[in-house]
C-alpha positions in Angstrom: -3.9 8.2 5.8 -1.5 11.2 5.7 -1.0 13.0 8.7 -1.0 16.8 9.0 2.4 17.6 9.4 3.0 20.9 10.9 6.4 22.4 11.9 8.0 25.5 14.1 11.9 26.6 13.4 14.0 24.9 15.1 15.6 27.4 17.4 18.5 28.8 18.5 19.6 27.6 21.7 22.2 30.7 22.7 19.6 32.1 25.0 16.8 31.3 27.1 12.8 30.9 25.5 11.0 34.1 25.4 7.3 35.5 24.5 8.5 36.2 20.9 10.1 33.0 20.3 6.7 31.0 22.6 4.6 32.9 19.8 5.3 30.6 17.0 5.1 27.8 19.3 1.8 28.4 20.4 0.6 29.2 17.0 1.4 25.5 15.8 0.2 24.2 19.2 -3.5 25.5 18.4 -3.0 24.9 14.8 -2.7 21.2 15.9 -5.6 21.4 18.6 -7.6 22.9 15.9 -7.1 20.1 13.3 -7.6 17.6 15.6 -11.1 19.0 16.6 -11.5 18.3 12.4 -10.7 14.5 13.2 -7.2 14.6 11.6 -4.5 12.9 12.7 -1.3 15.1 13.6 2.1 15.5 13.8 3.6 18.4 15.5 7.2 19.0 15.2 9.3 21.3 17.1 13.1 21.3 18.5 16.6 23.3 18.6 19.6 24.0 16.5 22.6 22.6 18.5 24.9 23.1 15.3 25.0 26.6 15.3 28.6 28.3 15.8 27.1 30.7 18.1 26.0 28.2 20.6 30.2 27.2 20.9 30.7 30.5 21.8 28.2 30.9 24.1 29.3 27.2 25.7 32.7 28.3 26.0 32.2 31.6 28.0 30.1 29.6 29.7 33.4 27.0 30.4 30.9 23.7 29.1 31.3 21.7 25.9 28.8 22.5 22.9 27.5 18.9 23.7 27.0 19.6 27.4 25.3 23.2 26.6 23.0 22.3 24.0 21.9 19.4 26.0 20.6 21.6 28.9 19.2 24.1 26.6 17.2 21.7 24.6 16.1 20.5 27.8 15.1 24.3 29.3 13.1 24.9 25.7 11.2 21.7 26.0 10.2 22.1 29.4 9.0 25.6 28.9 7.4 24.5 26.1 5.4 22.0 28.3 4.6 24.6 30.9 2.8 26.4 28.1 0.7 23.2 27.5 2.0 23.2 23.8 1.2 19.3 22.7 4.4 18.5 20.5 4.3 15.1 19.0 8.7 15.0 18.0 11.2 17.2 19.4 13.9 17.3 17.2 17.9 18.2 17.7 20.5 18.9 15.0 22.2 16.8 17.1 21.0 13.5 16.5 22.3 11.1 14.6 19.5 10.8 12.1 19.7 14.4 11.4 23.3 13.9 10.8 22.6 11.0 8.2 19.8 13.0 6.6 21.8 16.3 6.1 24.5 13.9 4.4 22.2 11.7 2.5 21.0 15.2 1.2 24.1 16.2 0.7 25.8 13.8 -1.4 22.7 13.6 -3.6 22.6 17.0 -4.7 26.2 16.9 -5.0 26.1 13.9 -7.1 23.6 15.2 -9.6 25.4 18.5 -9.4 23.3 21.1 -7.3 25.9 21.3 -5.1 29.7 22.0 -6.4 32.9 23.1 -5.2 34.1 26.4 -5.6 35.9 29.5 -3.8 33.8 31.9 -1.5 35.4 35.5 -1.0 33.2 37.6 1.2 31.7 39.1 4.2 30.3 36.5 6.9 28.2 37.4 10.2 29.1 34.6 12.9 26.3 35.7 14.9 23.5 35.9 12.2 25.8 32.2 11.1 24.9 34.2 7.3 27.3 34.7 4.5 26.6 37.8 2.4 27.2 39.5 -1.3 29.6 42.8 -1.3 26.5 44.3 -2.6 24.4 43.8 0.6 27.3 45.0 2.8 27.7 49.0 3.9 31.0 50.5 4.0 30.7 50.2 7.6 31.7 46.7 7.2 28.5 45.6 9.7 25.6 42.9 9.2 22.8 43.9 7.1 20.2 42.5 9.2 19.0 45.7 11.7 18.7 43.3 14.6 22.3 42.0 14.7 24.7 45.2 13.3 27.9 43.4 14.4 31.0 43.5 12.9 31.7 41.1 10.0 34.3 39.2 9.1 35.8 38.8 5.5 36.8 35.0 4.4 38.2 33.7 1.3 38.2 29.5 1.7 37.1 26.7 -0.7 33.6 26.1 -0.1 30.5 24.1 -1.5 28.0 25.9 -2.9 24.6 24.7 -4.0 23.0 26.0 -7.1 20.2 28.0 -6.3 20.3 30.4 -9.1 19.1 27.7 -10.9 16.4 27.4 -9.8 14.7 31.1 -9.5 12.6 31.0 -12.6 11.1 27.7 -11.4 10.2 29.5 -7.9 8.6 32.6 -9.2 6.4 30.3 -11.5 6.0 28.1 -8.7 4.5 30.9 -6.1 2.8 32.7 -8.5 0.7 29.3 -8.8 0.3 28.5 -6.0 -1.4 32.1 -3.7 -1.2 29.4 -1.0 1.6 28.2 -0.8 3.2 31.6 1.0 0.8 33.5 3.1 -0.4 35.9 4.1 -0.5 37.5 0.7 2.1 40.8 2.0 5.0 38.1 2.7 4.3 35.9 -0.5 5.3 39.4 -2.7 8.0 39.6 -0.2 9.4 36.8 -1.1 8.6 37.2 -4.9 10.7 40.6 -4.8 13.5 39.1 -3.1 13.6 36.2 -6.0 13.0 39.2 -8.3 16.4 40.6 -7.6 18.6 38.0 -8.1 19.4 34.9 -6.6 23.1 33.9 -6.0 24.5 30.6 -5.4 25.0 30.0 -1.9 28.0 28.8 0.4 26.6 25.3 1.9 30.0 23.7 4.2 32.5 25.8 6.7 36.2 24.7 6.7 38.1 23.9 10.2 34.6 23.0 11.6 34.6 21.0 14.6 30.9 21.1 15.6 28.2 20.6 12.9 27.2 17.8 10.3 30.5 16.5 9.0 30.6 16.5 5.1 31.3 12.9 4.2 34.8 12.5 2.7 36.1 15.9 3.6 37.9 16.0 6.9 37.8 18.8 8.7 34.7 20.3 7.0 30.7 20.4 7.9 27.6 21.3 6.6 26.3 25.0 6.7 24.3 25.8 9.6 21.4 27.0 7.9 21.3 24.5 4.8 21.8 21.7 8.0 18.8 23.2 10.2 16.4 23.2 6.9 16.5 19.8 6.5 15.6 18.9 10.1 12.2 18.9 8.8 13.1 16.0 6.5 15.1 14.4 9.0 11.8 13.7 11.3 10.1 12.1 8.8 12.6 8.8 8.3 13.1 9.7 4.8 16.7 8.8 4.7 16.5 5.2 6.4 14.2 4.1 3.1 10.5 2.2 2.4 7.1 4.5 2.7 6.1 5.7 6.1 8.0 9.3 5.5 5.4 9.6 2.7 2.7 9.3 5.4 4.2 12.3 6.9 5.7 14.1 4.0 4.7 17.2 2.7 4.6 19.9 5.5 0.8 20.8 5.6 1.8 23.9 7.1 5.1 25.4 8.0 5.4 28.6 10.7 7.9 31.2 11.0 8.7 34.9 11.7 9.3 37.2 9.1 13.0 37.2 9.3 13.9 33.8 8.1 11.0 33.8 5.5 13.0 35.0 2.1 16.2 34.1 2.2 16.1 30.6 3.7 12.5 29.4 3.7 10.9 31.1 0.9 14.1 30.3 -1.6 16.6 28.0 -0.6 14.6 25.3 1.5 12.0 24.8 -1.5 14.6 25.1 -4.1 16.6 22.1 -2.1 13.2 20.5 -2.6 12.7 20.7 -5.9 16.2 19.4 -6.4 15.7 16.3 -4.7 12.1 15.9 -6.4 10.5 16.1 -3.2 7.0 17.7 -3.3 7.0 21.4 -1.4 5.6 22.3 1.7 1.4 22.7 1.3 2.0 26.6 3.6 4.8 28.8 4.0 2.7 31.0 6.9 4.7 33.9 8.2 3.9 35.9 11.4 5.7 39.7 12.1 7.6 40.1 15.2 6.0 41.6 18.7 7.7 44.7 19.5 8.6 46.2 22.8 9.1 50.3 22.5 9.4 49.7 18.9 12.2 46.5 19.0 11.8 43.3 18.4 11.8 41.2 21.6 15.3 39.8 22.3 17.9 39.2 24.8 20.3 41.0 23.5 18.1 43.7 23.9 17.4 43.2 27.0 13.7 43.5 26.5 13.0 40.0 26.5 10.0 38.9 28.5 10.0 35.1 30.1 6.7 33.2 29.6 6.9 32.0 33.3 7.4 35.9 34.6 4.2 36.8 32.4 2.2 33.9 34.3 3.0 34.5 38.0 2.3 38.2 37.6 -1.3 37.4 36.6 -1.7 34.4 39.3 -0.5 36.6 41.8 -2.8 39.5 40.1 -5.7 37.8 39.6 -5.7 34.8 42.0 -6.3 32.7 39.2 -5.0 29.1 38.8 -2.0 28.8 36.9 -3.5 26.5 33.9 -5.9 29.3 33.2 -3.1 31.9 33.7 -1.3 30.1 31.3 -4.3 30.3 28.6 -4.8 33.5 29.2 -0.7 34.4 27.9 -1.6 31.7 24.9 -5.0 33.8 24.1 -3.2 37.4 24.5 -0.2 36.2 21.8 -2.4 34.6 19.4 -5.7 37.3 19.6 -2.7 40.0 19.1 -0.7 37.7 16.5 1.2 40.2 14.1 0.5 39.0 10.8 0.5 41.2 8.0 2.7 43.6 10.1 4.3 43.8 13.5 2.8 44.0 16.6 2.9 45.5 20.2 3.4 43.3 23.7 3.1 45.0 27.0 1.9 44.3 30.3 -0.8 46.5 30.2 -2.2 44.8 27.0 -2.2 41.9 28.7 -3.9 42.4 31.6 -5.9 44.4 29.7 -7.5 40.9 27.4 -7.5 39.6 30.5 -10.1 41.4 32.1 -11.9 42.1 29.4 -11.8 39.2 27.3 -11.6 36.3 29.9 -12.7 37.8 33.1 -15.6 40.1 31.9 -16.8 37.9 28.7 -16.0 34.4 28.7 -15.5 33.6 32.4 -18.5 36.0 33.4 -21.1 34.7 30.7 -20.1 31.0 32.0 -20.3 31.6 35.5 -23.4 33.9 35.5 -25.4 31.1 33.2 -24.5 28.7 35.9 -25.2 30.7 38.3 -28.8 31.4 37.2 -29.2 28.0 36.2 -29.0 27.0 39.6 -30.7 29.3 41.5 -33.9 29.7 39.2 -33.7 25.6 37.9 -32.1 23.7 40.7 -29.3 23.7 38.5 -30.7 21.4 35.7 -31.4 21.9 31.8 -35.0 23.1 31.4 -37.4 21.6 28.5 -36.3 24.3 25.9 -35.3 25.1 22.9 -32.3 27.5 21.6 -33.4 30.8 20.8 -33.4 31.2 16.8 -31.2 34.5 17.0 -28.6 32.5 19.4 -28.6 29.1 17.3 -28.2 31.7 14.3 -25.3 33.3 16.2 -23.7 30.0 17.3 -23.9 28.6 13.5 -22.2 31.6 12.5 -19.7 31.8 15.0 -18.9 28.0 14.7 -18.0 28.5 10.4 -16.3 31.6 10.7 -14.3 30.2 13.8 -13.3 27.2 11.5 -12.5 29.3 8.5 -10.1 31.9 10.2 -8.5 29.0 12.4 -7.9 27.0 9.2 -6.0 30.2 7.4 -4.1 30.7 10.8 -5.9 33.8 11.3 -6.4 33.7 15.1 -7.2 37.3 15.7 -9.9 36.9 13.3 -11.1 33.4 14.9 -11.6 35.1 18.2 -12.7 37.8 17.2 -15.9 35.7 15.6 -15.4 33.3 18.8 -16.3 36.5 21.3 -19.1 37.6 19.0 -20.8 34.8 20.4 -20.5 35.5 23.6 -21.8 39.4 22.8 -24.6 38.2 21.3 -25.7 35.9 24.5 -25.1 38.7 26.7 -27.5 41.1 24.5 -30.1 38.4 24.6 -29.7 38.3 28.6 -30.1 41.9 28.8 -33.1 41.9 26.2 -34.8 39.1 27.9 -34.0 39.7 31.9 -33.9 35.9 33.0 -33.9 37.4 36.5 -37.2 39.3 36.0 -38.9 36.2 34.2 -37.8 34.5 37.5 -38.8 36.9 39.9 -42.1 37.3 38.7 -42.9 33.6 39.0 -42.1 32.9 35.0 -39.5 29.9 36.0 -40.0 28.2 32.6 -39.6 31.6 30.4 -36.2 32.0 32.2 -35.6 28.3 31.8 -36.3 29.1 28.1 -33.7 32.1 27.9 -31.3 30.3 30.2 -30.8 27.2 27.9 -29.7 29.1 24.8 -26.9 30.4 27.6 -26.1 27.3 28.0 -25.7 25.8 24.6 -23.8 29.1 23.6 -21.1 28.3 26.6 -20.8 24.0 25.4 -20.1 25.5 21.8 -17.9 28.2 23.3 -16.3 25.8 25.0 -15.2 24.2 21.4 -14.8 26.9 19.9 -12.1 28.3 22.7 -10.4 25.0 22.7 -7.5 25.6 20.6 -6.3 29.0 22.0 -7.3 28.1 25.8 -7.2 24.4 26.3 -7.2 24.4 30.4 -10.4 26.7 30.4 -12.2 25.0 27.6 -11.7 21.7 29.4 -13.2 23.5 32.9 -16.0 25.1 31.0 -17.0 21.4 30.0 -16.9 20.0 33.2 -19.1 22.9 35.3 -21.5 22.2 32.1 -21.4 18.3 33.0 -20.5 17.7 28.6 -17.7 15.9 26.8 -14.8 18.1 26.5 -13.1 16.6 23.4 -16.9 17.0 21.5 -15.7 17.6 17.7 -16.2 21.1 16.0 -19.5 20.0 14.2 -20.9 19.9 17.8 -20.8 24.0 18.4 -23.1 24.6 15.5 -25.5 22.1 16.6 -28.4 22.7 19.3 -30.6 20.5 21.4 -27.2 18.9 22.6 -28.2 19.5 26.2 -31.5 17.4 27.1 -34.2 18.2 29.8 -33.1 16.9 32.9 -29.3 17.3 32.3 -27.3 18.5 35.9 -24.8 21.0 35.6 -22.0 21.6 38.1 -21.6 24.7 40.6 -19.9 27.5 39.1 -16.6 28.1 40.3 -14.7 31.4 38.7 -12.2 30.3 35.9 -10.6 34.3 35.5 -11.4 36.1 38.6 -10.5 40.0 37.7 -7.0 41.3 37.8 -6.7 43.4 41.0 -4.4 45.9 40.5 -3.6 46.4 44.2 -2.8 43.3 45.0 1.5 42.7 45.9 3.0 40.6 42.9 5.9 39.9 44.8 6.1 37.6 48.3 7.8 39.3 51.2 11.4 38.7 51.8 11.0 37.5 55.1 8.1 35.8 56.8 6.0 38.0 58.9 6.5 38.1 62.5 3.8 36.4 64.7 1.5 39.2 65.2 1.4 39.7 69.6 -2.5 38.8 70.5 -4.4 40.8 72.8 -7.8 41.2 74.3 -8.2 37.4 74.7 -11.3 35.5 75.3 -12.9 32.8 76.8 -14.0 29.4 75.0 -17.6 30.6 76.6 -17.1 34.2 74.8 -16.6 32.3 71.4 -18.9 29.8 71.8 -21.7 32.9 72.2 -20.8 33.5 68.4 -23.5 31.3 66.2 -21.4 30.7 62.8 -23.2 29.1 59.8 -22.9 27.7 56.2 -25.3 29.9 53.8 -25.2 30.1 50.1 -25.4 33.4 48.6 -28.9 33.1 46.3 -28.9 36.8 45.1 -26.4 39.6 45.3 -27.1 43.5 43.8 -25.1 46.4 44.3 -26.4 48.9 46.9 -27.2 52.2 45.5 -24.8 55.1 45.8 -22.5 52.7 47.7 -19.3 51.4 45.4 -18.0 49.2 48.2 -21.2 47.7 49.3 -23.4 44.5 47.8 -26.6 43.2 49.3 -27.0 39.6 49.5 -29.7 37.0 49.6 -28.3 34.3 51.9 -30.6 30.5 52.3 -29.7 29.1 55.5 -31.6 25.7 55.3 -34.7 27.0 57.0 -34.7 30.3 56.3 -33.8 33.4 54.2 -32.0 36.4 55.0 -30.2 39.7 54.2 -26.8 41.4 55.1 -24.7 43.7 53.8 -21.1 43.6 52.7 -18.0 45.5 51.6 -16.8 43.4 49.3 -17.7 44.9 45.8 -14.3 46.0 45.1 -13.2 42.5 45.5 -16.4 40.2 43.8 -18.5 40.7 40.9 -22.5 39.8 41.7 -22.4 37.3 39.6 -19.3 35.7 40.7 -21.3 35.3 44.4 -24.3 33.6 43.4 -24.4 29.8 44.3 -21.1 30.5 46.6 -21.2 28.9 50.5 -19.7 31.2 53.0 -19.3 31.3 56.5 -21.7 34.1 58.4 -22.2 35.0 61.8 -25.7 34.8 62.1 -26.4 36.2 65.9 -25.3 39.9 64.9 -27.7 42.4 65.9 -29.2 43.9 63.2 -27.8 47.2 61.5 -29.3 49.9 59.0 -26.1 50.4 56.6 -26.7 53.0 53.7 -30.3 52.3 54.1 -30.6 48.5 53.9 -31.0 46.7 56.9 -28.3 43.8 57.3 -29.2 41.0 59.7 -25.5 39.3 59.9 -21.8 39.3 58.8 -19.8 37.1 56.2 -16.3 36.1 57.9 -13.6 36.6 55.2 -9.3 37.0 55.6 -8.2 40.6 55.7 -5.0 40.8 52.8 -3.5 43.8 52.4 -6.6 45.6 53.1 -9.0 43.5 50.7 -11.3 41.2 51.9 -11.4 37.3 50.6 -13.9 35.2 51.4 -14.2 32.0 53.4 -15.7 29.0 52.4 -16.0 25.0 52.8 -14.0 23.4 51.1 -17.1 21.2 49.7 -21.0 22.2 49.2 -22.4 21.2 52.9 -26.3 21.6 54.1 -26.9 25.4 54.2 -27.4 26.1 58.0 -24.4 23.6 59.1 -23.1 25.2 62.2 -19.1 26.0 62.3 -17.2 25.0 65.3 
């Protein structure tokens, strides 16, 4: 069976991994996660261009060899790579020697049958853009065409190879205009259909005096174009050019991704054109993304507007308090819900945190935790005898097919989009159905009845998710107690969940972003703080500290800091007060242990009589809680 064969660039290695370049990255990653949730087999290629002439430059400044540089470079992109939990299968470096013994096995052939000859190039050339272009592309300001580079080029008259591509325009226009699919979306396919449309040239494919690149066999002293070179690499993980049949197990690319800058000239003309000359069938999808934008630039170091993946996580672990796994989802699910397709887009901060909240914290990670929640407080935390509720299993059929189709097209945006409609529609039902009043009035299996269509909506949201937010969907299937590699058929089907079935305590996955809290640790440790007002063991011991689990919690009225809570302490119930609503959502306290003084006099605060104290750290003026660090028997004394 054929494998899905999905590819990235391979990427400059002249600078460090950004947002923009961890976009297409993370694009393929849930492209694979997605078609393996469709039971296909895989393979996921990614890697670096070491050939470049750039990366000489930048090695020498730098006083390494090319060989040296590129080696730590490939080894910074692949770790960050890794850090973003993106599941490459082959990690391929211009490099290696079976790149170099594709590129030349490619070579020769097309100059054997004549699609490449030799000839005399006379023209402009941008070493930092590694691009040759026509005088009729090139201002009389004698600068690079592309608007992201704008440096100074250089004029060069040498013998050169150049490979035939004007040959081979008619065959591409007919070729795309056949195929809708085979460029998408449908804004870049014209783009590339105009660019055709206006003449293609012949293009330079060696550089003389070239001491780092693919050496052209039998010509000393020259090597392979950069950009003819790097195209290949996609051929040159395969094993085409050692011989027999497993490439074709591999071969075609079911879908290729790039950004819009290196879609018409190189992979919308010449890498399919090389294709056809070899007879090699094309790639299935040509899918191009637009660029993120910063203040209206494109994201780049040379800008100096680039924003590192790892700088994006710590601020919204240090933020949020979230783990890092799910901080990390939460940059994959910004990027890909706010993937520029048809046109560019906008990253900021704000944005950012922004999804977070809204997206992670308030919907997915409030409707999983609150369903939990309730599950275990009104059901001893097991699956009732129930049955979805039509409108949900509707929803959840719905979400599940138009989930599939958009991930399938690489629409993400749109995927979510239908994903979180789910999650609306659960939320509308709780609200239209008030589990918490069926409960309170004694109606345990009519909440029961409303809570297990919450709880089939999370196990398929936890499928549906899985793609984009891999750590979360994973943690979502284990508070629910359910397989968390189910296959994508499973979110449109209900009943899953039998009577009887035990579902773990909730534990918050996205815990709000607090905009208060200090993103950056102090400089120096803090100085042991000078203690005063000491007591005796006998003074302490006159404190009675228990274990209670928080059963209920409600804001009090006309009080924004202030929650009531419902504690069980083994034998008994009771209530206190607390100012801790700026720190903890209601339903993120239900089901929690905490440690309370329990001896307090009562106290009247804003009308509600509190009969105890939590105990929780003081940071920076915001109160976190204390806890065990496992569920114990409510009304264990602390010592």
């Amino acid at each position: 069976m054929k494998r899905y064969y999905i590819t990235t660039p391979i990427y400059y290695v002249n600078s460090d991994p950004h947002v923009g370049t961890a976009l297409t990255t993370i694009l393929a990653d849930a492209a694979k996660r997605f078609q393996l949730s469709q039971g296909r087999e895989v393979m996921f290629l990614t890697g670096t261009d070491d050939n470049a002439q750039k990366n000489v430059e930048v090695a020498e400044a730098l006083g390494l060899t090319a060989e040296a540089y590129t080696a730590q470079m490939a080894d910074k992109f692949r770790k960050v790579w890794g850090d973003l939990d993106v599941s490459f299968d082959r990690f391929i470096r211009t490099t290696e020697e079976s790149h170099h013994r594709t590129v030349q096995k490619v070579f020769n052939q097309l100059r054997d049958q004549g699609d490449i000859y030799q000839g005399v190039y006379e023209g402009w050339y941008c070493v930092s853009d590694e691009t040759f272009f026509p005088p009729a592309k090139v201002g009389e300001d004698r600068l690079c065409p592309n608007p992201e580079c704008r440096r100074p080029l250089e004029h060069r008259q040498e013998e050169s190879y150049f490979f035939r591509l004007s040959a081979y325009g008619d065959r591409l226009t007919e070729y795309i205009r056949s195929h809708p699919e085979f460029v998408q979306p449908d804004a870049r396919r014209n783009e590339v259909l105009r660019f055709i449309e206006e003449g293609l040239i012949d293009t330079a494919v060696s550089r003389k005096d070239g001491s780092w690149g693919v050496p052209i066999p039998g010509e000393p002293g020259k090597v392979v174009y950069v950009w003819f070179d790097a195209l290949i690499n996609y051929l040159s993980a395969t094993g085409w050019a050692d011989g027999g049949d497993a490439w074709q197990e591999i071969w075609p690319p079911d879908l290729q991704l790039m950004a819009k800058d290196i879609l018409p000239r190189f992979h919308g003309t010449i890498w399919p054109a090389m294709l056809m000359a070899l007879d090699l069938p094309l790639p299935r999808q040509l899918f191009c993304h637009g660029w993120f934008l910063m203040e209206g630039e494109k994201i780049s170091k040379s800008k100096g507007n680039a924003v590192h993946p790892e700088k994006a996580i710590g601020d919204l672990m240090a933020l949020s308090g979230c783990e890092r796994r799910f901080a990390v989802d939460a940059l994959r699910y910004y990027l890909l819900r706010e993937t520029p397709i048809d046109s560019d887009g906008n990253f900021t901060i704000a944005g950012l945190h922004h999804r977070y909240n809204s997206d992670l914290a308030n919907d997915l990670g409030n409707l999983t935790h609150r369903t939990l929640s309730m599950t275990h407080r009104y059901l001893e935390g097991k699956a009732p005898q129930a049955a979805v509720a039509p409108v949900i299993a509707e929803k959840m059929k719905e979400a599940a097919e138009q989930t599939r189709e958009a991930y399938e097209k690489c629409d993400f945006p749109r995927g979510l989009s239908a994903a979180w409609e789910l999650i609306r529609a659960v939320n509308l039902y709780y609200d239209a159905e008030a589990p918490w009043n069926l409960a309170k009035n004694g109606d345990l299996a009519g909440a029961g009845a409303v809570l297990y269509s919450g709880l089939e909506a999370c196990r398929a949201l936890s499928i549906l998710a899985r793609p984009v937010c891999p750590n979360a969907a994973v943690e979502i299937a284990r508070q629910l107690d359910v397989p968390h590699d189910a296959p994508w058929e499973d979110a449109s089907k209900v009943g899953w969940i039998p009577a009887g079935h035990s579902v773990q305590s909730p534990m918050p996955i996205f815990p709000r972003i607090d905009p208060n809290r200090k993103t950056e640790a102090p400089q120096e440790p803090a100085k042991e703080a000078k203690m005063s007002n000491e007591i005796t063991l006998d003074d302490f011991k006159r404190v009675q500290l228990r274990i209670a689990t928080i059963k209920a919690a409600e804001p009090v009225p006309n009080a924004d800091k202030l929650l009531k809570l419902t504690l069980t302490l083994g034998d008994e119930e009771r209530q206190i007060v607390s100012g801790i609503a700026e720190e903890y959502a209601p339903d993120q306290l239900v089901g929690r242990q905490i440690a309370v003084v329990t001896n307090l006099k009562p106290a009247t605060i804003r009308g509600v009589v509190s009969d105890g104290m939590l105990l929780a750290a003081d940071v920076d003026g915001k109160a976190i809680l204390l806890s065990p660090d496992s569920n114990v028997p409510d009304g264990s004394p602390v010592r």
